[in-house]
C-alpha positions, 0 to 999 in steps of 0.5 A: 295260285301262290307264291311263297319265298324267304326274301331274308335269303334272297329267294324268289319266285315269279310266274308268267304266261308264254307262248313256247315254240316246238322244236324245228317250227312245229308250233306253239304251245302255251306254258307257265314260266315258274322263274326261281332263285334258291339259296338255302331256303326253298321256294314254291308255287302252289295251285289251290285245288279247291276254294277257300277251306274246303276240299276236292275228291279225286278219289276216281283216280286211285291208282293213277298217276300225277303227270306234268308236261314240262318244255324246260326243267332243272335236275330236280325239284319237289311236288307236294300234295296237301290233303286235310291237314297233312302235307304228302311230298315226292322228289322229282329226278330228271333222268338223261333220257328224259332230258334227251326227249325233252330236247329232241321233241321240245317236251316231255312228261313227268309221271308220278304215281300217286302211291308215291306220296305216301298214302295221300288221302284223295277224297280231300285234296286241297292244294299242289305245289311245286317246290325248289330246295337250295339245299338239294340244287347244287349251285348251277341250278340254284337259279333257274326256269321250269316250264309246265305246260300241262298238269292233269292226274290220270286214271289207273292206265287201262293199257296196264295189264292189256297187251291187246289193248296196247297194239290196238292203240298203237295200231290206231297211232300207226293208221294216224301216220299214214293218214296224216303223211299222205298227199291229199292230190297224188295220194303218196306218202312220206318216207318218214315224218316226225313222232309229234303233232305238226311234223306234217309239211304242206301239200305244195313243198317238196318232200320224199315219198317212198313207193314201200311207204305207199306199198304198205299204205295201200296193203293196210286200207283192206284192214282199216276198212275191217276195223271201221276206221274208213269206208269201203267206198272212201279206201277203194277210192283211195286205192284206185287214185293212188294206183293211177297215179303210181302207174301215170305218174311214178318214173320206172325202169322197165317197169320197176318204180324209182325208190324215192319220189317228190310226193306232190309230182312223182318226179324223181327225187334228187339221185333216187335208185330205181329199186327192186325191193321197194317196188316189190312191196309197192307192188303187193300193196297193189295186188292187196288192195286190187283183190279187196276192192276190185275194179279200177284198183284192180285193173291198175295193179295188173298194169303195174305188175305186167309191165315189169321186165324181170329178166332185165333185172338179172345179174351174175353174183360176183361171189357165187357166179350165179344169175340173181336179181339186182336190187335196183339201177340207175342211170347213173351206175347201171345195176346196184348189188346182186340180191343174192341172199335167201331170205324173207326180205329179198323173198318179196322180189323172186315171188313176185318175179317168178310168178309174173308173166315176164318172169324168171325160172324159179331156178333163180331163187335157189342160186341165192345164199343159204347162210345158216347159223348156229344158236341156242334157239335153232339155227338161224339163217342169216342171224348177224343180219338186222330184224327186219330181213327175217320179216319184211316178204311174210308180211304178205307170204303165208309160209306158216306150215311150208317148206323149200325144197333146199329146207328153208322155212321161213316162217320159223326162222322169223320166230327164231330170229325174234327170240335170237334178238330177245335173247341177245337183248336179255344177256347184254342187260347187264351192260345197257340199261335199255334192255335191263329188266328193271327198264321194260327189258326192251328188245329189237336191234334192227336198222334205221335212225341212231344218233349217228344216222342211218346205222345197221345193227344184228344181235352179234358183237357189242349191245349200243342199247339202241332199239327200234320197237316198231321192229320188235312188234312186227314179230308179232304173228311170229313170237305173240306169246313173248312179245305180249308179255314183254309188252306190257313191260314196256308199256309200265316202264318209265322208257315207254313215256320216253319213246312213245309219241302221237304216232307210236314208238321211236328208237331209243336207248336210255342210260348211257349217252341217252338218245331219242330218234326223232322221226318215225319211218313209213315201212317201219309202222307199216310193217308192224301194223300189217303184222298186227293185221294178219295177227288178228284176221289173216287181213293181208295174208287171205287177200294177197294170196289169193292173188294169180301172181301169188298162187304161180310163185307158190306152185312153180317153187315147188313149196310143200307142207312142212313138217315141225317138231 
C-alpha cells in the first residue's frame, strides 16, 4: 500500500485501521480510514495488486463490477485502475439516496462496472487507487475521511438476466428472517426487525411478536420442507411446539388471538387489540401446516379453530346497517370498526368464520361493500385502497377460475389492482425518479414504514416516490409475466443496491428527500414468499384447501366456476 501527496500545497493523506460501530449497537466492523486534506493538488492511496513489477489476471471477471463498501464518504472521489502501463480512471458521485442508506444502515456499497474504465485490460492489473481531487472538492470537502470496509471485484451478476433466480434468492433471504426472528423456546416471531445482520435481540428481552407474523411462519415450513431448506421432522416439530404454545399460552377473547404479544411469554403486549384479521392469518397458518404434517400439529390447529365464537365478533356496520365482523376488541373500548368492506383482505375472516363450527351464515360476507372502480385495466374493487388488500386472503384461497354470486372475482381483481399500481407508478415517472424507467421503473404503493412512520398509500392522487417491493412481488401468482420483467429491471438499477438488504427489500424512494426504511415486516415477507410459493408448486394453496374449514366456506358461499373473456 501507498501513499502519495504534493506536501508543496499542503496536501495529506494517512491510513489507519478501525473497528467502526453499526448503527443503533448492532456491531463492529473493521475499515480503513483513508483521512485527506486537498487543496489544489490530488492525493491518493494505492493498493498494489500484484508484487513488484509483475501483474495479476482477473480477466474471469469480465463484466463484472468493482464494488467498495464504505461506512463514510465525501461527495465525490476518483478510482483508477493501472494495467500494463496504462492508467483507466472512473469518478465516483455519491448519489443522496445512497447517502440515505449509508446512514440508515451504517454502510453502503459502491458498484462500478469494470467497462466504466475505459477498456481496462484485466489479464494485467497492477495497482488501484483511490484519489481526491481539490480541483473537483468543493471547499467543505476539501478535507475530510473516507472509510472502506470491503473492496472486492464481482463476477458478471448470475442474477442479471434471471428472474427466477432472483426470487429464488430473495426467497432464501425471506426464510432467513424468519429463521433468524424467531424465539428459540415459545417459537414466536417478531413483528418486525432490521434489514442487516445483527438486528436480532436476544431471546430474554422484551420485544413484540405478532401472531400474522407466526400465521405466515407456520404456512410457509410446508414449503421449506419441499425446497430442502428443513426437514420434514425438524418443521413438524416446530409447527407442533409453536401451535401448543399459541394455544397454552397466547391470550384471546372468545377465542380470537391478541394481535401483538411479548415473543418470550405470550403475554399481552402493552395495549395490543385483540384482532380478527391477524388471528385469521394465524389460524390458516395452522390449518396449513396441521394438513402437512399431521398429528400433534394437526390436533392443535383444531383447537385453535373450534374455540372461536364468531357470532361474538358480529356488528352492526354504521353506514350500511348491516350485521359484519369486527376487526378486533379490547377490554379497554370493546369492539374495533366493522369489517365491512368485500375484499381478499377482509376474506381471511368471513371464510374462516363461516366454514367454522360456531360459525356465521354466509349471508354475512354479502352484507359487505362491493366499491368498484373504473380504469384502464378493468374495474377494480376497491382501487384507492393499498396493494396489500387485493392479496393478503388469496395467499391461501384458491379463487383462480371462481366467482361470488354478487360477481366479485377476486383473483382477477388481484391481477387488475397490481398492474392498476404499475400503471400508476409508470405515468407518475415523470415527477418521482423511484419509478422512472432509467431508475428499474419501481412500482408498489401499499402501507408500512415511510419517513413519517406508519403511512397508507393507494395509486390515486399525488405519487411521494415511496415503494414497498415486497408488496409488488407478492403480485406474483397474479401479474408473473410484468413482474419478472420489471424484476430483472430492478435487479440491474443502482436503487436495488440501495434497498436490497441480507433479508431482502426495503421501502424506499430515491431523488428527491431520499429515503431507505430500516426495518423489514414479517407479514410483508411473508406474504411474498407464500406467494412466490403457490407460484412454483401451488405449496399453500393444495394444503389449505384441502382443509374441512376450507371446503364449508367454499361450498356454503355458493362460489361457482367463473367465466373469463
Amino acid at each position: 500500500m501507498f501513499r502519495d501527496a504534493h506536501t508543496s500545497h499542503g496536501d495529506r493523506i494517512t491510513e489507519e485501521w478501525r473497528e467502526v460501530e453499526l448503527p443503533d449497537g448492532y456491531g463492529a466492523v473493521g475499515a480503513l480510514a483513508l483521512n485527506y486534506s486537498v487543496n489544489q493538488g490530488r492525493v491518493g492511496w494505492w493498493l498494489r495488486l500484484a508484487a513488484g513489477t509483475s501483474t495479476t489476471d482477473f480477466s474471469r471477471f469480465e463484466d463484472g463490477n468493482l464494488i467498495l463498501r464504505v461506512l463514510q464518504t465525501p461527495p465525490e472521489w476518483r478510482v483508477e485502475l493501472k494495467s500494463g502501463s496504462r492508467t483507466h480512471d472512473c469518478l465516483v458521485r455519491i448519489r443522496p439516496e445512497e447517502v440515505c442508506a449509508l446512514r440508515s444502515r451504517g454502510f453502503t456499497d459502491v458498484v462500478i462496472p469494470l467497462d466504466a474504465f475505459g477498456g481496462v485490460e484485466l489479464t494485467e492489473l497492477r495497482e488501484l487507487t483511490i484519489g481526491f481531487d481539490g480541483d473537483h472538492l468543493d471547499v467543505e470537502h476539501r478535507r475530510g475521511e473516507l472509510r472502506i470496509a470491503q473492496i472486492g471485484l464481482s463476477k458478471t451478476d448470475r442474477f442479471a438476466d434471471d428472474p427466477d433466480a432472483i426470487l429464488e434468492d430473495l426467497g432464501q433471504r425471506a426464510f432467513r428472517w424468519f429463521e433468524t426472528h424467531r424465539h428459540p423456546d415459545s417459537g414466536l416471531i417478531l413483528d418486525r426487525a432490521p434489514n442487516r445482520e445483527g438486528g436480532r435481540p436476544s431471546a430474554d428481552t422484551a420485544s413484540p411478536s405478532s401472531v400474522a407474523s407466526v400465521g405466515y411462519y407456520l404456512t410457509l415450513l410446508p414449503e421449506w420442507v419441499r425446497l430442502g431448506y428443513l426437514t420434514h421432522e425438524e418443521a413438524a416439530r416446530r409447527a407442533e411446539r409453536t401451535l401448543r404454545f399459541i394455544v397454552d399460552e397466547v391470550p384471546c377473547h372468545k377465542g380470537v388471538l391478541y394481535h401483538f404479544v411479548d415473543w418470550r411469554n405470550g403475554e399481552r403486549w402493552t395495549a395490543s387489540e385483540v384482532s380478527t384479521l391477524d388471528h385469521a392469518i394465524c389460524a390458516n397458518g395452522a390449518m396449513t401446516a396441521g394438513m402437512a404434517f399431521g398429528g400433534g400439529a394437526r390436533e392443535l390447529a383444531e383447537r385453535l379453530l373450534d374455540r372461536v365464537d364468531w357470532q361474538e365478533f358480529l356488528i352492526t356496520d354504521p353506514q350500511s346497517g348491516k350485521r359484519v365482523l369486527s376487526l378486533g376488541w379490547t377490554p379497554e373500548e370493546g369492539f374495533l370498526a366493522p369489517a365491512g368492506t368485500t375484499s381478499s383482505e377482509m376474506a381471511m375472516l368471513y371464510f374462516l368464520a363461516i366454514g367454522s363450527q360456531r360459525g356465521i351464515e354466509p349471508e354475512i360476507w354479502f352484507n359487505t361493500a362491493v366499491d368498484w372502480q373504473e380504469s384502464a385495466v378493468g374495474r377494480v374493487l376497491n382501487a384507492q385502497h393499498p396493494l396489500f388488500t387485493s392479496q393478503y386472503g388469496m395467499n391461501w384461497h384458491d379463487l383462480e377460475g371462481f366467482v361470488f354470486r354478487d360477481g366479485v372475482d377476486l383473483s382477477l381483481n388481484a391481477r387488475r389492482a397490481a398492474l392498476l399500481n404499475r400503471g400508476f407508478c409508470r405515468r407518475a415517472a415523470g415527477a418521482e425518479l423511484t419509478y422512472h424507467h432509467s431508475e428499474g421503473g419501481w412500482w408498489g404503493i401499499s402501507s408500512g414504514d415511510s419517513p413519517n412512520g406508519y403511512s397508507a398509500f393507494g395509486p390515486v392522487g399525488l405519487a411521494d416516490g415511496i415503494v414497498w417491493p415486497s408488496v409488488a412481488l407478492a403480485s406474483l401468482p397474479w401479474a408473473p409475466s410484468e413482474l419478472k420483467k420489471d424484476l430483472v429491471r430492478w435487479r440491474n438499477s443502482r436503487a436495488w443496491h440501495v434497498a436490497c438488504g441480507p433479508y431482502g427489500l426495503s421501502p424506499f424512494r430515491i431523488g428527491r428527500e431520499p429515503w431507505v426504511g430500516d426495518d423489514l415486516i414479517g407479514i410483508d415477507l411473508g406474504s411474498f414468499a407464500v406467494s412466490l410459493a403457490n407460484h412454483r408448486a401451488r405449496t399453500v394453496w393444495n394444503l389449505w384447501m384441502s382443509h374441512p374449514v376450507a371446503q364449508v366456506s367454499y361450498s356454503r358461499l355458493g362460489l361457482v366456476t367463473a367465466e373469463r373473456q
